[in-house]
DSSP file (Angstrom, degrees, kcal/mol; ACC not computed):
  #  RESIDUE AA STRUCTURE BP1 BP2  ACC     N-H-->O    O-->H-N    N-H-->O    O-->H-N    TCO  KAPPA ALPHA  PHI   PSI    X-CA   Y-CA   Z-CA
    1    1 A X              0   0    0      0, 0.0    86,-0.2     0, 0.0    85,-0.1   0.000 360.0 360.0 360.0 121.0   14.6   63.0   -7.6
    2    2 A X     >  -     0   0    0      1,-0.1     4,-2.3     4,-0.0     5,-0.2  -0.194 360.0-110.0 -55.9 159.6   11.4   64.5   -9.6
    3    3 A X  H  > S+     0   0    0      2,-0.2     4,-2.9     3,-0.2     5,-0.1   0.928 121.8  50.5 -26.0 -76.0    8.6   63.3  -10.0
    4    4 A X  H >> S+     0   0    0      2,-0.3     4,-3.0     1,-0.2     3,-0.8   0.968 116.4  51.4 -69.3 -74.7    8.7   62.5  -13.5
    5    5 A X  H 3> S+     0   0    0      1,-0.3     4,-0.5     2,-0.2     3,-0.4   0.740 113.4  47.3 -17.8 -83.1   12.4   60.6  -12.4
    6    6 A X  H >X S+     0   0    0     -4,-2.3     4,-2.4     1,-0.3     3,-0.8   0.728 109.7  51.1 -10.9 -65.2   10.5   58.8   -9.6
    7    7 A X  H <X S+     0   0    0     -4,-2.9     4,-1.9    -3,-0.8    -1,-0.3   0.959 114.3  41.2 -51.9 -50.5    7.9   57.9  -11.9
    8    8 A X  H 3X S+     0   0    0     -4,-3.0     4,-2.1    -3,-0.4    -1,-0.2   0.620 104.5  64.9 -69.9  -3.7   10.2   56.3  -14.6
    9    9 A X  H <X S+     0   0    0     -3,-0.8     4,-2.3    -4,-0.5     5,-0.3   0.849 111.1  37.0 -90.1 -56.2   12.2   54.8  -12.0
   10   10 A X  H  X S+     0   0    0     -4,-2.4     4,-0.8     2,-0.2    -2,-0.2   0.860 115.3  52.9 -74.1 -26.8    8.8   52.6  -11.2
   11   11 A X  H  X S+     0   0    0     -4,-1.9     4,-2.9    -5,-0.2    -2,-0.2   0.950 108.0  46.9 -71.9 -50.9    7.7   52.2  -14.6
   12   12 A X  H  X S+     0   0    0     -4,-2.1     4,-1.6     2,-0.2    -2,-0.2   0.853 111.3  57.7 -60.4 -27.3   11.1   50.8  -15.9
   13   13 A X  H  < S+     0   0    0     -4,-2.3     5,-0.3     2,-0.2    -1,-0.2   0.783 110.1  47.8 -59.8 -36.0   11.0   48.3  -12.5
   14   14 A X  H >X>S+     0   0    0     -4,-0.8     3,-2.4    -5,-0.3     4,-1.6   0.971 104.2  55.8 -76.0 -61.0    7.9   47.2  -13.9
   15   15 A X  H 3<5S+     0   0    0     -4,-2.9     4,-0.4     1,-0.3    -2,-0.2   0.911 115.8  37.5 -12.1 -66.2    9.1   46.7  -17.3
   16   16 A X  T 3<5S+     0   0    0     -4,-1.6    -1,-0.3     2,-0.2    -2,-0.2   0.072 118.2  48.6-104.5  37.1   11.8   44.3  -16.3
   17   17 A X  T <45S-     0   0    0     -3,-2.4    -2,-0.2    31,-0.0    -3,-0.1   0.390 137.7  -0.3-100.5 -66.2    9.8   42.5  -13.4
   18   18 A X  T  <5S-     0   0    0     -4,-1.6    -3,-0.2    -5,-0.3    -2,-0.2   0.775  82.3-144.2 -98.8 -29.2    6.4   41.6  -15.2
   19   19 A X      < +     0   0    0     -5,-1.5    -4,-0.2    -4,-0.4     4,-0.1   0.811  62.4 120.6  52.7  33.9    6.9   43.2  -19.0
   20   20 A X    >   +     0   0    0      1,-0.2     3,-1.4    -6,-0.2     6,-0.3   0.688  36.4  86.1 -98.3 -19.5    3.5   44.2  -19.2
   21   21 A X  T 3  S+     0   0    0      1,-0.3    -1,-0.2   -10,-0.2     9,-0.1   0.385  90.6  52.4 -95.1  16.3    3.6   47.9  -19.7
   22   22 A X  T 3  S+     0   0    0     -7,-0.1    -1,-0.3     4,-0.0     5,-0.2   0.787  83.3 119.8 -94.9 -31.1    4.0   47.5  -23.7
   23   23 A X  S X> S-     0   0    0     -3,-1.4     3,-1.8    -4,-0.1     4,-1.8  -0.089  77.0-132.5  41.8  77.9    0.7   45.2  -23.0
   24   24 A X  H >> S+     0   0    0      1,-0.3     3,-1.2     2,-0.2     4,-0.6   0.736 108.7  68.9   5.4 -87.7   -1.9   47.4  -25.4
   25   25 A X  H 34 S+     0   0    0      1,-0.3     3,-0.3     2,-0.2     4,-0.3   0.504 116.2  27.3  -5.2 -72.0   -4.4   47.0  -22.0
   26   26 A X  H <> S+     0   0    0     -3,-1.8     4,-2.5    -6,-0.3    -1,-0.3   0.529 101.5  74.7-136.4 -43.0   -1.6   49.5  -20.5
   27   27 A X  H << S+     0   0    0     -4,-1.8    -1,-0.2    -3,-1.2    -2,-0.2   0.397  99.8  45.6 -93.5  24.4    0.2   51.6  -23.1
   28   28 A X  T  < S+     0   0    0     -4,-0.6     4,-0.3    -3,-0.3    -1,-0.2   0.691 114.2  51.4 -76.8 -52.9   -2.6   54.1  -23.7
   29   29 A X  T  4 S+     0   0    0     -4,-0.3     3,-0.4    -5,-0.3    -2,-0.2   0.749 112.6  41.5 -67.6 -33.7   -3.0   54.3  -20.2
   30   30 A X  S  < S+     0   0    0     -4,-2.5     2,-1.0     1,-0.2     5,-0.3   0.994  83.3  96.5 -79.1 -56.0    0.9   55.1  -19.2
   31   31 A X  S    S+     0   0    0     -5,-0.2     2,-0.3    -4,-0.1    -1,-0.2   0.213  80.7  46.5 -64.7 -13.3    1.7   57.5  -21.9
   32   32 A X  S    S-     0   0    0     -2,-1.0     3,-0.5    -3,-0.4    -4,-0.0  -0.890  84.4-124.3-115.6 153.5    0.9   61.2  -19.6
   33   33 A X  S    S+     0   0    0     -2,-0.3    -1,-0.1     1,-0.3    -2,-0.1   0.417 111.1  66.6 -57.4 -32.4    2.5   61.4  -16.2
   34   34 A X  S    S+     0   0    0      2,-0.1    -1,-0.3    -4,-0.0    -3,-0.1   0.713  76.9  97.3 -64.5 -32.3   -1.2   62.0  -15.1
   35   35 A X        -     0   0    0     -3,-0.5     2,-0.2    -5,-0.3    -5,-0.1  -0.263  60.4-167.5 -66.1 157.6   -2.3   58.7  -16.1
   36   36 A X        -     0   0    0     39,-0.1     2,-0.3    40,-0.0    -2,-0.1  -0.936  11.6-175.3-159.7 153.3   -2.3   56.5  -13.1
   37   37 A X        -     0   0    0     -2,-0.2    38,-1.4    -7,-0.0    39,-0.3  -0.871  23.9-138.6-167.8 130.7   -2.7   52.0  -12.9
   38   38 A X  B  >  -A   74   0A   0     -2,-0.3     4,-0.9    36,-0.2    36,-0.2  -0.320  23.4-108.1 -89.1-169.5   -2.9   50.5   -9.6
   39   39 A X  T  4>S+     0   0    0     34,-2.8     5,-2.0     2,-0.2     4,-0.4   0.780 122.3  58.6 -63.5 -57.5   -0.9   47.2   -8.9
   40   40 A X  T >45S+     0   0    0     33,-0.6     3,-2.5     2,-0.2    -1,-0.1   0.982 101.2  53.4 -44.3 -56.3   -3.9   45.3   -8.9
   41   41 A X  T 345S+     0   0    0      1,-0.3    -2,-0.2     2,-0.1    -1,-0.2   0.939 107.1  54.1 -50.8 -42.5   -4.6   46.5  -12.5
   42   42 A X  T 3<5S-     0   0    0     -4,-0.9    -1,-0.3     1,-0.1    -2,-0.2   0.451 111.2-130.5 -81.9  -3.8   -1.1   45.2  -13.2
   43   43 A X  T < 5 +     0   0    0     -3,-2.5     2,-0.4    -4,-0.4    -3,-0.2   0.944  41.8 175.5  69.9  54.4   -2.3   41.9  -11.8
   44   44 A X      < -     0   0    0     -5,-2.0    -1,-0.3     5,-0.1     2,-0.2  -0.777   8.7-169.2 -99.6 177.2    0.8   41.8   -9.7
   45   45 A X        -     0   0    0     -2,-0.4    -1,-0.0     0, 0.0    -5,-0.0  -0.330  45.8 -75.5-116.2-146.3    0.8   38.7   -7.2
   46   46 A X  S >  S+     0   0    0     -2,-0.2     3,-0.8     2,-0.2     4,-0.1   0.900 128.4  50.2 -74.7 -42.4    3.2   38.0   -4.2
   47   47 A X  G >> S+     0   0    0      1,-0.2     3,-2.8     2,-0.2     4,-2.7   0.994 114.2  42.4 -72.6 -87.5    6.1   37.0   -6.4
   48   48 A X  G 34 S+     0   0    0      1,-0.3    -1,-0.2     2,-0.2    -2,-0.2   0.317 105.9  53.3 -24.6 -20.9    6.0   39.8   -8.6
   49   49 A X  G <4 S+     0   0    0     -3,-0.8    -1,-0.3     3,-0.1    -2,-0.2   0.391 111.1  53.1-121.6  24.0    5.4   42.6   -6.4
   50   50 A X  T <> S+     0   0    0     -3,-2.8     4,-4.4     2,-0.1    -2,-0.2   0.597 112.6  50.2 -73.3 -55.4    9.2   40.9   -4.2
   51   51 A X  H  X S+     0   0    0     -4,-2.7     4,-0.8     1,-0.3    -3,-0.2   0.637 112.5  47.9 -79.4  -4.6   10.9   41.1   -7.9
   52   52 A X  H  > S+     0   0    0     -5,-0.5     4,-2.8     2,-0.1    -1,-0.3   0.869 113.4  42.7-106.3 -33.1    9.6   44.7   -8.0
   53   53 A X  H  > S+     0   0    0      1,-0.2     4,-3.1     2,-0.2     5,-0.3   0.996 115.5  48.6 -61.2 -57.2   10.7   45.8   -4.8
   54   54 A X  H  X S+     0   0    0     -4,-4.4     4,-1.1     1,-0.2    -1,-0.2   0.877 108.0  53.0 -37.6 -48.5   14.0   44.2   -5.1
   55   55 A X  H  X>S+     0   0    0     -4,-0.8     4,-6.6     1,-0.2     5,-0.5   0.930 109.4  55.9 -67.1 -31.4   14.8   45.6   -8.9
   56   56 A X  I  X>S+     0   0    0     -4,-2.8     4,-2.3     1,-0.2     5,-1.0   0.986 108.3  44.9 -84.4 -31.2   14.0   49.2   -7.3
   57   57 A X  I  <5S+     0   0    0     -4,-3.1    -1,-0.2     1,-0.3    -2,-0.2   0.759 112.1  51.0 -24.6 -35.2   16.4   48.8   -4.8
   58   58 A X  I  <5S+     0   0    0     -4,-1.1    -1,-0.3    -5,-0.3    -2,-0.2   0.756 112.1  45.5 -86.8 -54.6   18.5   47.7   -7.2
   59   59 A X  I  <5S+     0   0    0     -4,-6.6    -2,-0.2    -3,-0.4    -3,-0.1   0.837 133.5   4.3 -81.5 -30.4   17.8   50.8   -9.5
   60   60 A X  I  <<S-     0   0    0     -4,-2.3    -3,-0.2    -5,-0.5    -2,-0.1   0.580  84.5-114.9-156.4  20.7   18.1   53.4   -6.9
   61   61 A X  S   <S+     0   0    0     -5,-1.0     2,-0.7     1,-0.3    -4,-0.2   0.766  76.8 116.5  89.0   9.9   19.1   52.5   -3.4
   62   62 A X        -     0   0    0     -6,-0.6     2,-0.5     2,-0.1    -1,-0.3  -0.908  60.8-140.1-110.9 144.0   15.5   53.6   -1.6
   63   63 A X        -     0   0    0     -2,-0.7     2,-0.5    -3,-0.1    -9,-0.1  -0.870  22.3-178.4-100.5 123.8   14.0   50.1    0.0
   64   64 A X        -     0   0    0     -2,-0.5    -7,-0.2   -11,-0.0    -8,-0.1  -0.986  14.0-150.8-134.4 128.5   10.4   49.6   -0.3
   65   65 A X    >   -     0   0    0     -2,-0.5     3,-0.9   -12,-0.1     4,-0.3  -0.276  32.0-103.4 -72.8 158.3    8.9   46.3    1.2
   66   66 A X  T 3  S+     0   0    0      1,-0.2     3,-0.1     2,-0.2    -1,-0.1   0.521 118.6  64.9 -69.8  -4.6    5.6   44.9   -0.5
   67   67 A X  T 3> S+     0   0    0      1,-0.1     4,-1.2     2,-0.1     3,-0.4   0.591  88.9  66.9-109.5  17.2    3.5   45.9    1.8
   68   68 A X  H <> S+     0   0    0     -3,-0.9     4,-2.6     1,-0.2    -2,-0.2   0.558  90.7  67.0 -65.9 -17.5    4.4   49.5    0.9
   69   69 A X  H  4 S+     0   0    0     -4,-0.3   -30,-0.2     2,-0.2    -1,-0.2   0.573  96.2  50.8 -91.5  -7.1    2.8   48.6   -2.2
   70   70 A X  H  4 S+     0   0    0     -3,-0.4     3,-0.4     1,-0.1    -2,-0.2   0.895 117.2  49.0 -77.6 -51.3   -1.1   48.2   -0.1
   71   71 A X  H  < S+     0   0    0     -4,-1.2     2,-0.4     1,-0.3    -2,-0.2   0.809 124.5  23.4 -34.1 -47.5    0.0   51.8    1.1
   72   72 A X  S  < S-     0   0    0     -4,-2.6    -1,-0.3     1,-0.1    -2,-0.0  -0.925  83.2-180.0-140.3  99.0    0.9   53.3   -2.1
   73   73 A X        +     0   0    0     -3,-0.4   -34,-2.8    -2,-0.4   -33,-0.6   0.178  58.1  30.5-106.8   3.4   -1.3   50.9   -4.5
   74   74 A X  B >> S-A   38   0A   0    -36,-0.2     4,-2.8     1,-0.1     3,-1.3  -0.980  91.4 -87.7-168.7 160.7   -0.5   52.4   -8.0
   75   75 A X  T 34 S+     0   0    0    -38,-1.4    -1,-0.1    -2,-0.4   -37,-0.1   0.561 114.5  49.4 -36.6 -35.4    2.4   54.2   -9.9
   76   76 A X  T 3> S+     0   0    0    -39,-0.3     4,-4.0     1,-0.2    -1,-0.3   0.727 108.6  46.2-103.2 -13.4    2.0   57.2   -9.3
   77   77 A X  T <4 S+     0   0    0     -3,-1.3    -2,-0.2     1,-0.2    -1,-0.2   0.738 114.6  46.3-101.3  10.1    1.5   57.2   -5.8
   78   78 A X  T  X S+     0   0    0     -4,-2.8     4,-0.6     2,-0.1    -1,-0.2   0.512 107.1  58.1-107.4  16.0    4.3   55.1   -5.0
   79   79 A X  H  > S+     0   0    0     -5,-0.3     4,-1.5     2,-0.1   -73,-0.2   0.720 110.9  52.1 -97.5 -50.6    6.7   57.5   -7.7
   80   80 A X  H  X S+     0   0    0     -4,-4.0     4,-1.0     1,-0.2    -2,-0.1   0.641 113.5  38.2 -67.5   6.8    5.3   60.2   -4.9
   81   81 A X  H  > S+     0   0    0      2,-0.2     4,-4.0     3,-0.1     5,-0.3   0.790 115.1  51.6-107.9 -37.8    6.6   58.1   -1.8
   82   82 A X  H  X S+     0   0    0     -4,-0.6     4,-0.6     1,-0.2    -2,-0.2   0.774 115.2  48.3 -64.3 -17.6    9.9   57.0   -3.7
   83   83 A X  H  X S+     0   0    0     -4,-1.5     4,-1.7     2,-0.2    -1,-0.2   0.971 110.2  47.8 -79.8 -66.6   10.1   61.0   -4.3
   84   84 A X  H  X>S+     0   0    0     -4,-1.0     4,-3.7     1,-0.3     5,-0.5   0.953 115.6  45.1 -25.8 -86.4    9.5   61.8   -0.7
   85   85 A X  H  X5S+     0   0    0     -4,-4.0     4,-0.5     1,-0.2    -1,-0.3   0.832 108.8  55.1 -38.1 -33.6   12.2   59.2    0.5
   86   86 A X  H  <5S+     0   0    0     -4,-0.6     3,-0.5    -5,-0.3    -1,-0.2   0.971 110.3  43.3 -82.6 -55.4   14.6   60.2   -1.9
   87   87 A X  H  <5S+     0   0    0     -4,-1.7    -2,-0.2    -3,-0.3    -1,-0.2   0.897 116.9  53.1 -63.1 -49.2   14.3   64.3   -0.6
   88   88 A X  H  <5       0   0    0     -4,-3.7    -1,-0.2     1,-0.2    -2,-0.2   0.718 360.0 360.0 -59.8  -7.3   14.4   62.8    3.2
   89   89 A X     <<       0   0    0     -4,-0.5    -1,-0.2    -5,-0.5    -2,-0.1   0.670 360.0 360.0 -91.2 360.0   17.5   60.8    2.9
């Protein structure tokens, strides 16, 4: 998996958990691969950041708990961990 895979992989998980990232506030911010939004910014809570793990499981088989999400606290560095996993497995 790339990066850029990885990345989209977390942006579309967000999309269908919260539906924020068409959100004005957000879609300046996504549009280059350099651009970076923690979790916090995304105002996820406890709920929300369960329905995000599950859906990437769901989208591509790696499991990442929620408290992976303190670890790797915004898109792009949890696109680099999902990357990581993806190349160990």
């Amino acid at each position: 998996m790339t990066r850029e895979g990885a990345r989209q992989h977390v942006l579309d998980a967000i999309q269908q958990t919260v539906g924020i990232l068409y959100d004005q506030r957000f879609a300046d911010i996504l549009e280059g691969a350099e651009r970076d939004v923690t979790f916090v910014e995304l105002e996820f809570d406890s709920l929300s950041a369960m329905e995000f793990c599950l859906q990437i499981d769901d989208m591509i088989g790696i499991e990442v708990e929620p408290a992976d999400l303190i670890l790797y606290p915004s898109i792009n560095t949890l696109s680099e961990h999902l990357m990581a996993k993806s190349v160990a497995r």
